[in-house]
C-alpha positions in Angstrom: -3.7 21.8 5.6 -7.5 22.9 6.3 -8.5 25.2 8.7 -11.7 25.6 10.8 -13.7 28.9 11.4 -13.6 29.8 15.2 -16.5 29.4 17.5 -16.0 32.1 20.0 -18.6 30.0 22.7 -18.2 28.6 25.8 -18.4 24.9 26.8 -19.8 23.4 29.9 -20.2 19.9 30.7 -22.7 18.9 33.3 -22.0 15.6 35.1 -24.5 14.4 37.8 -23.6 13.0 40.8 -24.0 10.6 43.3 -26.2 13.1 45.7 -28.5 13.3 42.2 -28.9 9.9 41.9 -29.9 9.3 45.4 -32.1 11.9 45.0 -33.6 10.2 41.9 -34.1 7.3 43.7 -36.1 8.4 46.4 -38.4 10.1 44.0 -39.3 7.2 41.7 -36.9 4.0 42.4 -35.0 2.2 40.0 -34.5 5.7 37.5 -31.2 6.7 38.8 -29.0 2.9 38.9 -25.6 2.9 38.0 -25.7 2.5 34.3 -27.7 5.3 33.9 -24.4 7.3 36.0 -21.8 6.4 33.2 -24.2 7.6 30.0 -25.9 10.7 31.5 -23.7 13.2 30.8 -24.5 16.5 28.4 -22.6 19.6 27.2 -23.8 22.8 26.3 -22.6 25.9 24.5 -23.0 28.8 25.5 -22.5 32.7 23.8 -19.5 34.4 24.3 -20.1 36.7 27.3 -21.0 40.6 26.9 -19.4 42.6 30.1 
């Protein structure tokens, strides 16, 4: 069996929504259609919190 190191990070996905794409739209139409919503989604990791 192989084990991994640990990644002490945080993960966060952002997902836009509707509200985005509507706002999208109204800026420069035709960026925010609807097969843009189900590819557009990103994650990012972020450093292990110092309190």
């Amino acid at each position: 069996m192989e084990f991994f190191d640990t990644i002490n990070r945080t993960a966060i996905m952002v997902i836009p929504q509707q509200l985005f794409y509507d706002w999208l739209n109204s800026i420069e139409p035709g960026t925010g259609d609807d097969e843009m919503a189900n590819k557009e989604k990103d994650s990012y990791n972020l450093p292990p919190a110092r309190f």
